[in-house]
N, C-alpha and C positions, 0 to 999 in steps of 0.2 A: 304180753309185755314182760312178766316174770321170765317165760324161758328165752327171750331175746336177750334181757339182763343177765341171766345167768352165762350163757352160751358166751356175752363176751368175755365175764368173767375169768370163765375156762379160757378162753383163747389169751386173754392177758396172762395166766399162769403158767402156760404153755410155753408162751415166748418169752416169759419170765426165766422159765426152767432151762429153754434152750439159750438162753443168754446167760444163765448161771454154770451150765455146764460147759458151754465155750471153754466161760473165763477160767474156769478152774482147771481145764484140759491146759490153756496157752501159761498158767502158772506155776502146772506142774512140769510143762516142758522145758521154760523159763529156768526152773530148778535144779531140773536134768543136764543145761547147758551148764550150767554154772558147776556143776557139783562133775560134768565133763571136764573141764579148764581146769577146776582144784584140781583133778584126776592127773591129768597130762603133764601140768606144770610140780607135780610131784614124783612122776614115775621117771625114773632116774633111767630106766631102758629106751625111753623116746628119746632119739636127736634131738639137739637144740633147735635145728629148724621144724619140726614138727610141732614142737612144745610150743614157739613163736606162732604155725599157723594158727596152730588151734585158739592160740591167748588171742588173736589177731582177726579172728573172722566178725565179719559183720555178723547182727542179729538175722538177716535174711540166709545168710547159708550157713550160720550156725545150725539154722533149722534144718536145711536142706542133709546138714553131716548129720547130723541126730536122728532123720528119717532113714537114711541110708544105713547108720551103725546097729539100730531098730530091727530093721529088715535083717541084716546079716544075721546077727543076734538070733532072731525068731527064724530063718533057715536052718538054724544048728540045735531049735530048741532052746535055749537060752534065753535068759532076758538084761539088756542090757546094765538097768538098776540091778541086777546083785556086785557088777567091777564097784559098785557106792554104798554096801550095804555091809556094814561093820558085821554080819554071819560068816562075809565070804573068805576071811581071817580061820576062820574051824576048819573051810574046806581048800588047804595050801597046794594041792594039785588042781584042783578046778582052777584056783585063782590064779594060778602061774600062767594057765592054758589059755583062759580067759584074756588075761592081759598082753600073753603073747599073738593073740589072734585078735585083739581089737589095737594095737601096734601095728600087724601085717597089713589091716584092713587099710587101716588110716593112712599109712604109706602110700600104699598101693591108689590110695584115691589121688594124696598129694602127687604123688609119680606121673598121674591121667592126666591132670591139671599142669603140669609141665611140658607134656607131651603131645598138649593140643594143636601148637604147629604143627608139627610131623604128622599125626594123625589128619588135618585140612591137606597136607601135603600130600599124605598116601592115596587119599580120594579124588585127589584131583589126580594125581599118575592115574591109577588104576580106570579113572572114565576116560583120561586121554587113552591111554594104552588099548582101551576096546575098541572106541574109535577115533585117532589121531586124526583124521581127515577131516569130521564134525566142521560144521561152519562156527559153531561155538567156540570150538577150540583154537581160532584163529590168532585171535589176542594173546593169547597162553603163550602157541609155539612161536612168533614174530617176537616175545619179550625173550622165550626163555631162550631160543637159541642163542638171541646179541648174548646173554648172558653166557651159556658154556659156550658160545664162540672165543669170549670175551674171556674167560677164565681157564682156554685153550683144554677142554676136553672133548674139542670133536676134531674128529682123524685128522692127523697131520696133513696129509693130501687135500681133504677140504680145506683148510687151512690156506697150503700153499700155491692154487690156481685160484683161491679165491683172494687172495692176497693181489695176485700181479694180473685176472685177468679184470678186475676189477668188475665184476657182472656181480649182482644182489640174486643169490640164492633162491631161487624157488622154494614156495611154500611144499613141495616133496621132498625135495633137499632137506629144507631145514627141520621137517620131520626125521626124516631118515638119520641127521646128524645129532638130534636128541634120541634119537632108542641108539644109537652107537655108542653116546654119551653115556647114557645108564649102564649100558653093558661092558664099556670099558671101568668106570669111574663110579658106582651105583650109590658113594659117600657123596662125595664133591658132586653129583648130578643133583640128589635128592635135596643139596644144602642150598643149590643156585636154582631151585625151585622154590624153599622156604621162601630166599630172600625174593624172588618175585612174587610171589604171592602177598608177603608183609610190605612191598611196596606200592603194590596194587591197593591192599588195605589201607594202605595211609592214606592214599591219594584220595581215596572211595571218601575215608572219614574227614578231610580235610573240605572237599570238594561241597559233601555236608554240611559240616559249618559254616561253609561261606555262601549256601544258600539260605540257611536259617538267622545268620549275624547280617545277610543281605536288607538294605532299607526300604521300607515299602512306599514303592509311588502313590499318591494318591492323588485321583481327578480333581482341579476345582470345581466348587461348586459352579462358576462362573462358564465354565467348560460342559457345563453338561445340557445338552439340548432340551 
């Protein structure tokens, strides 16, 4: 009975400790964010739109930047707390290096996060472009082509038999007139993909909503054998 009693004991100090040191982990990172924000919204080298992200992120990707500036950090040897630790004033070369390299980082992150169109954008070229044919791919080239048909970047020629003989393009054709497009056009092809792709996505998320805002039937009870 004593070592029953004891044993829980232990196990309640256990998960004592492991809930003490959670919380003290999630406070000192809590600490880190904040004494980040002071950082940014002081340092006169960060853009104003940087200064804005940073003052601006939610608590969940606050955390997500903090892990990542961590990581950088400790690839270079570094630790993030010395850009907040009133020492790093003695060492005015380190700090300059420091600050200039968690600037470029921060950037470079905001930069990725703008660039996640084109990024969705390039991945879907590059899987069409292996295989254009794919039965997947279908939906894609039948939107994208109306698109650069429509914004006249596929060959004049296509253009003007398909204009007056009035016949709808084969699915060969209208591949063949998108890799034409890209390779006349590689700006205006790539932009008239974003925008099919972002209207695709709308459609997607709207289509969502009105399954989930849809009312639900319910049987009467009167109804049920």
């Amino acid at each position: 009975m004593l070592l029953f009693a004891t044993t829980i004991i232990i196990a309640i100090l256990l998960i004592i400790g492991v809930v003490w040191r959670r919380r003290r982990a999630m406070k000192q990172r809590r600490r880190q964010i904040e004494q980040l924000r002071r950082w940014a919204a002081q340092h006169s080298e960060l853009e104003p739109a940087l200064q804005q992200w940073i003052q601006r992120l939610p608590a969940a990707e606050a955390h997500v930047l903090l892990d990542l500036l961590n990581g950088y950090c400790t690839s270079l040897n570094w630790e993030l707390t010395w850009l907040f630790a009133p020492q790093i004033q003695k060492a005015p070369e380190l700090k300059r290096v420091l600050e200039e390299s968690i600037s470029a980082y921060v950037r470079a992150i905001l930069y990725s996060l703008h660039m996640e169109a084109d990024v969705a954008a390039f991945h879907t070229y590059v899987a069409f472009e292996k295989k254009p044919t794919a039965r997947k791919h279908r939906p894609l080239v039948e939107q994208l082509y109306q698109k650069v048909n429509h914004e006249r970047l596929t060959p004049p020629t296509k253009r003007f038999f398909g204009r007056f003989a009035r016949k709808e393009a084969s699915t060969k054709e209208q591949i063949a007139a998108i890799q034409q497009a890209f390779e006349r056009d590689p700006v205006h092809a790539m932009a008239a993909l974003k925008q099919v792709l972002a209207t695709d996505a709308a459609f997607t998320v709207a289509h969502i909503r009105e399954e989930l805002t849809a009312p639900v039937q319910l049987t009467p009870m009167s109804a049920v054998p």
